[in-house]
Every structure is written in structure tokens, then in C-alpha cells.
VOGU-3710 file (C-alpha; in Angstrom, 3 decimals, decimal comma):
1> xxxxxxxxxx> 110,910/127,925/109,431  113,746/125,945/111,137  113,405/122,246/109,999  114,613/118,783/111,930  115,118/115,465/110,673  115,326/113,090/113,526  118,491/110,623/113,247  116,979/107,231/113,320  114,900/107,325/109,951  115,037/105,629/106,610
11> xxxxxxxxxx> 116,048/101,972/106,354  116,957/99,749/109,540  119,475/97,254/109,369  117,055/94,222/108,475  115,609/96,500/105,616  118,856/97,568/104,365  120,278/93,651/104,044  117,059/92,762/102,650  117,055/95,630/99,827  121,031/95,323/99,084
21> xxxxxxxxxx> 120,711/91,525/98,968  118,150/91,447/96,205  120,001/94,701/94,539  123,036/92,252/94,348  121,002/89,126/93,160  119,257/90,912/90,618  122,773/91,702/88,992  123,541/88,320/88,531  121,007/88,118/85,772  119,635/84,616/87,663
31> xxxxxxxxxx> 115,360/85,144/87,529  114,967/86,662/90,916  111,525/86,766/92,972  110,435/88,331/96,229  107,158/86,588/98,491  105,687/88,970/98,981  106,576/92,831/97,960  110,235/93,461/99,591  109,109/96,214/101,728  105,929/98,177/102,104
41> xxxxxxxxxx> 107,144/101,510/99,771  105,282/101,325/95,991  108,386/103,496/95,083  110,775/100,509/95,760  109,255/97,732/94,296  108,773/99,453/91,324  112,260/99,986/91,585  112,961/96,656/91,943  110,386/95,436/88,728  112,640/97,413/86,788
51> xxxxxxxxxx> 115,467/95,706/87,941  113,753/92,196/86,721  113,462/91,610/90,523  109,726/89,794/90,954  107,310/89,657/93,434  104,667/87,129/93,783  102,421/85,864/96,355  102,108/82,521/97,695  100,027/81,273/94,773  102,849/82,324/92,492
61> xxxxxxxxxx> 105,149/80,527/94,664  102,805/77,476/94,358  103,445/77,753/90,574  106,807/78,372/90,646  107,575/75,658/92,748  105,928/73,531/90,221  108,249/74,056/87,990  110,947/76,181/88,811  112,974/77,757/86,154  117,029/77,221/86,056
71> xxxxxxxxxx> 118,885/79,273/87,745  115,899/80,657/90,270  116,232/82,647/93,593  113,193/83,159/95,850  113,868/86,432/98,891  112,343/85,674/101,914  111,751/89,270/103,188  112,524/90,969/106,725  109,062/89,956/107,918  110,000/86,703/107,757
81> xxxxxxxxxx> 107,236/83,282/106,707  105,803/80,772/108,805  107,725/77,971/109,592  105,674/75,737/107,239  106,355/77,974/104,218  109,741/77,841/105,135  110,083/73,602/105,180  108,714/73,429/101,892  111,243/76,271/100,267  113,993/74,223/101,624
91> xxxxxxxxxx> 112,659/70,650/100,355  112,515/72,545/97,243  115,991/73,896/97,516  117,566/70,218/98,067  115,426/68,542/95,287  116,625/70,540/92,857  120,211/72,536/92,317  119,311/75,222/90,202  116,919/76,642/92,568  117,863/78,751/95,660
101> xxxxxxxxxx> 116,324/80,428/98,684  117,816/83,912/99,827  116,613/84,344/103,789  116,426/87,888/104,796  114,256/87,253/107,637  114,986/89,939/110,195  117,505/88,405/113,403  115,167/90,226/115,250  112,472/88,683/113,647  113,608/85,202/113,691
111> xxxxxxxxxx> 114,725/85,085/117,713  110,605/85,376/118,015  110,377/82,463/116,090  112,936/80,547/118,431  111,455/82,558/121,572  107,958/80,793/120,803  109,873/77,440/119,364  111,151/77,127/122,765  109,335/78,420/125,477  105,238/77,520/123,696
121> xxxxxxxxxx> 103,594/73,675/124,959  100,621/72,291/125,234  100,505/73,986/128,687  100,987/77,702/128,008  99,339/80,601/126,571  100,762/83,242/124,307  99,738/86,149/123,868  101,312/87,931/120,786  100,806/91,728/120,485  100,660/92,625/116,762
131> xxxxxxxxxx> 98,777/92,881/113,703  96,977/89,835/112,877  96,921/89,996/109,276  100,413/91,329/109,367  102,945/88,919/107,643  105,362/89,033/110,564  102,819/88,233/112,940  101,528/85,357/110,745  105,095/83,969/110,619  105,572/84,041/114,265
141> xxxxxxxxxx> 102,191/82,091/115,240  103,145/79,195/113,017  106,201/78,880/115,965  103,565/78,311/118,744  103,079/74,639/120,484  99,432/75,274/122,067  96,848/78,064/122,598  97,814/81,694/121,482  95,767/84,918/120,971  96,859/88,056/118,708
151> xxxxxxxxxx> 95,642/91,252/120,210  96,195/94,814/118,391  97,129/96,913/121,841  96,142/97,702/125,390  92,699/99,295/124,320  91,626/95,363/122,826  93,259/93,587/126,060  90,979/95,100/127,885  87,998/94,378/126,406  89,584/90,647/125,819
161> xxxxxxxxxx> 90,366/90,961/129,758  86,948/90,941/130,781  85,869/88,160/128,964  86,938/84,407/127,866  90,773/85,331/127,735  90,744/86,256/131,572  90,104/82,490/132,382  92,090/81,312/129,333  95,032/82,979/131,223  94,696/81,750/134,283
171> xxxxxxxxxx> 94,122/78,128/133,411  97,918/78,003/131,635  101,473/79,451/131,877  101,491/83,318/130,040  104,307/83,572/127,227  103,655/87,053/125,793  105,980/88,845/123,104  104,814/91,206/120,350  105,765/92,501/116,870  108,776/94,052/115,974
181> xxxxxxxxxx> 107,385/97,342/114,942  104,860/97,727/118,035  104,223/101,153/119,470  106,902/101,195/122,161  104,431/102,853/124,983  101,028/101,059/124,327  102,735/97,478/124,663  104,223/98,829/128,168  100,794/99,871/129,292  99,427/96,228/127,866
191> xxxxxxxxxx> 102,201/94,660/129,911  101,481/96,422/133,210  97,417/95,342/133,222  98,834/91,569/132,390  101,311/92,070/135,349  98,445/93,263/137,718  96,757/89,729/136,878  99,224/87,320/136,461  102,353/86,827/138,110  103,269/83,925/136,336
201> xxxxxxxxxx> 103,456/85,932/132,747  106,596/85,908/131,401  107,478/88,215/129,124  109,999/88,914/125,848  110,356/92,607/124,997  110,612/91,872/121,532  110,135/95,267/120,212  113,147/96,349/118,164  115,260/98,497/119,525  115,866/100,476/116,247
211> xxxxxxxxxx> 112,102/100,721/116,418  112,036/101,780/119,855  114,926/104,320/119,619  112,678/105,781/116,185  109,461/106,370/118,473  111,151/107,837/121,203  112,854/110,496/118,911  109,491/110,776/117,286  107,767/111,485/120,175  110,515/113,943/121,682
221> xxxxxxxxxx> 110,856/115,802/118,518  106,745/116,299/117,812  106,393/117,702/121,393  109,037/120,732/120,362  108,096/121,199/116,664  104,727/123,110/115,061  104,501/120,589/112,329  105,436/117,285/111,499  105,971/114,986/108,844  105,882/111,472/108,751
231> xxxxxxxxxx> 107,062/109,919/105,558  106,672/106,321/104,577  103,883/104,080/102,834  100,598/103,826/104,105  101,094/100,282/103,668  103,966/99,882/106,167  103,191/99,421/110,058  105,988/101,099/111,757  105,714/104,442/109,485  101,829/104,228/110,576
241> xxxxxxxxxx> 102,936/104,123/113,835  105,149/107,409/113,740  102,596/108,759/112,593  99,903/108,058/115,724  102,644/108,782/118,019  103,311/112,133/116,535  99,826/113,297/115,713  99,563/113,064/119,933  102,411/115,405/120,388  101,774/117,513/117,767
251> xxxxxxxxxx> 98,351/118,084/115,997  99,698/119,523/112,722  100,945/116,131/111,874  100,627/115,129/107,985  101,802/111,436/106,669  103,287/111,593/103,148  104,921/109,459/100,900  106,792/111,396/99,250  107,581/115,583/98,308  105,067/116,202/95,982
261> xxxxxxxxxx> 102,572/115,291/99,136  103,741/117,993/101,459  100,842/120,156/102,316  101,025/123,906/100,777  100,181/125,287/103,509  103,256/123,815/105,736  105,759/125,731/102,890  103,892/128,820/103,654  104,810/129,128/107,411  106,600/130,520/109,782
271> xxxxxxxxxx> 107,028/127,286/112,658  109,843/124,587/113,719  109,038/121,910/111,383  109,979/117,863/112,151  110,292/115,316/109,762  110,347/111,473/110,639  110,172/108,355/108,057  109,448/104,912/108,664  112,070/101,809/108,246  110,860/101,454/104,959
281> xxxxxxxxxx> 111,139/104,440/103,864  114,198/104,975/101,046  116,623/107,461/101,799  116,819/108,858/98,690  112,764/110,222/99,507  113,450/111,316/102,689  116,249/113,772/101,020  113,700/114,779/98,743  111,340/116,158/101,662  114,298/117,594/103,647
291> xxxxxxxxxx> 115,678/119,381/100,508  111,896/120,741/99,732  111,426/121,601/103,573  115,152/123,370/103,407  114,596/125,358/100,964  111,367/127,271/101,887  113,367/127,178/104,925  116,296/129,366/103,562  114,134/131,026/101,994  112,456/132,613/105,599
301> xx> 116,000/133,391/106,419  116,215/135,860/103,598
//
């Protein structure tokens, strides 16, 4: 078995502030909260409860706000909040000294917000390409002046495409950008049917380019390996993601979240053997699989 971790996995930058901000805060020994786990890895936040670090959801933060406790610090996380969320954290922040907001809010995340600030009226349509119920994607609709529709991928805009949303489009200016952590080659197929239709669209390529770089070397590194693992949370989009765009390269294509998933089987043979992780995805983990996937791999050499 020879084994390859592609370069661009673990943490990306926005993750990494995020996680060594609240690290840092949680130090101080103020009463530190998160809306919203920090990032999608169990492992983490658990990491982080043990650190005093809190998260709560919005009706937490409801309570909270009520009557904040001295010496408080609420993390907005990479995904970012809508803009309305984000208004009433600050009125909070100036009514009262003792409490503080902390905004990790991904840069890439928050020139989508400006992007749809600025560009949105009553005269446009956007069309966002996400994950509805994704908090990022939530965030970035509360940024849109007019109408707007969220559609999962290429296989939905068509459908959409050959009903109401084909007039809806043509009746206004198209503003289309998508999520962050958006597979790379479905949003380029999306863009080329909108492009066939409307030559007024214009687009943002807001896909990250850490994200983009990560599924390329994915998908380059599946189509030359027997196996491959994915490793992240089920929870967390991009790692999902890796995932789909592996299991097309390579059919032997697990997703685990940590070792003590790794299939039996996979230690047992003889293969080139890939390992990916999501941005997510602590480093300390991904060692753990490459140390595991190492060893059986030394092992074949003797």
C-alpha cells in the first residue's frame, strides 16, 4: 500500500482564525459563547466545552442578550449571520460595556454580503447557489434588495429552468453568486445553462479558492488512487463535498470521521490509497488516519 495525503486539507484560513480566536478568548477566563457550534466537527466543540467555550443557538442568544453576564463574548463563526442578527449584536455591544462581539465571519464570506449589498435592487434577480438551510447561505440572503432564489446545483436549475424561474429571469437583471464551499465543477456547468439564456447575468465566482484548489486535488488524486478517504464531519458541507467528488473518480471511496472508522478491509490491501479532509477537519485527526494508513503501509514494505 503506498498512501497520499493531498496538501490542501485540514483547516482553511477562515477556520483556523475562527478556532485560534476562541482558543485565545477562552483563556481569558471572560464567559465565552459561540452561535452556533464553531465548526461542523463533534470532536472540536467538545473540545471547546471543555475549554468553558459555549455554544448556543439563537434562542440562547435571545436569553443572553436579556441579560448578559459581565464580562461576556459572543463568536460569530466563519459562516457568518444575517445582517439583522448582526445589528442587534452590535446595539447590544454599545448599550452595554461589559459585553463584546468577536466577528470571525469568513473575508470570503463577508465580500458576498457586500457583493449582494451592492449590486441587489428592486430590479434584479439573484440567484444564490447553495444550501438553503445552510447558515452561510442564510446569512447571505438577508444582504439581498429584491427577488432571490436558492438553488442546490445544476441538476435543480434545470428543473427550476423550465418553469416559473425562466420568466422570473427574464423579467429582471441576473446577479448570481454561490456558497463558499460549492462543488467547483457543478456551479460551472450551472453557470454555462444561465449563460445560454441570459446575456445580461452577471456573475461573482464566489467559490473559495482554498475550496476550489481542495476539489481539484481531490479529484486529481481519486482518479490515480484504489481507495480513498475522506475525513471530516458528516455535518460539514465542504467535507461532504470531497466526498461526492471522489466517490466519481474512485468507487472505493469511504467518508470517516476519524481512525477508528477506517474500513478493515482498506488495512488489509495491497492498492495506492488517498486521503482528503474537509476545512473543518482538525489536523490533529487527519494525523491520526495518515499515521494508521502509514503504518499498515510499512508494514507491506516488509
Amino acid at each position: 500500500m503506498s498512501v497520499t495525503l493531498a496538501k490542501h486539507s485540514g483547516f482553511c484560513f477562515g477556520v483556523k482564525r475562527a478556532t485560534e480566536t476562541a482558543e485565545a478568548l477562552a483563556d481569558t477566563g471572560g464567559k465565552i459563547y459561540t452561535l452556533g457550534h464553531l465548526i461542523h466537527n463533534k470532536k472540536y466543540t467538545e473540545y471547546l466545552e471543555k475549554k468553558g467555550v459555549r455554544s448556543i443557538d439563537e434562542g440562547g442568544l435571545s436569553r443572553l442578550l436579556s441579560s448578559p453576564p459581565a464580562n461576556a463574548t459572543v463568536i460569530i463563526r466563519a459562516h457568518g449571520i444575517s445582517r439583522g442578527l448582526m445589528n442587534t449584536l452590535r446595539e447590544a455591544e454599545k448599550s452595554d460595556g461589559t459585553f463584546h462581539v468577536c466577528d470571525c465571519t469568513c473575508p470570503f464570506v463577508s465580500k458576498i454580503h457586500k457583493i449582494m449589498d451592492e449590486n441587489t435592487s428592486d430590479d434584479t434577480f439573484a440567484v444564490i447557489f447553495g444550501d438553503a438551510s445552510h447558515p452561510e447561505v442564510k446569512g447571505i440572503v438577508s444582504y439581498i434588495h429584491g427577488d432571490y432564489a436558492v438553488i442546490s446545483g445544476s441538476a435543480e436549475l434545470e428543473t427550476s429552468l423550465s418553469g416559473d424561474l425562466r420568466d422570473k429571469l427574464a423579467e429582471k437583471r441576473i446577479i448570481v453568486a454561490s456558497q463558499t464551499t460549492l462543488n467547483h465543477f457543478d456551479y460551472e456547468k450551472s453557470k454555462k445553462n444561465i449563460q445560454k439564456l441570459y446575456t445580461n447575468a452577471l456573475f461573482f465566482d464566489t467559490i473559495c479558492c482554498v475550496t476550489e484548489e481542495r476539489q481539484l486535488e481531490t479529484e486529481e488524486l481519486a482518479q490515480n488512487c484504489d481507495v480513498m478517504l475522506i475525513v471530516g464531519d458528516g455535518e460539514s458541507a465542504n467535507s461532504r463535498k470531497l466526498y461526492e467528488i471522489a466517490k466519481q473518480n474512485c468507487k472505493s471511496t469511504f467518508f470517516i470521521e476519524s481512525a477508528a472508522e477506517i474500513p478493515d478491509n482498506i488495512k488489509k490491501m495491497h492498492c495506492k490509497a488517498g486521503i482528503s479532509a474537509g476545512a473543518s477537519t482538525p489536523g490533529y485527526i487527519i494525523e491520526e488516519v495518515q499515521t494508521i494508513m502509514s503504518e499498515h503501509e510499512n508494514f507491506a514494505e516488509l
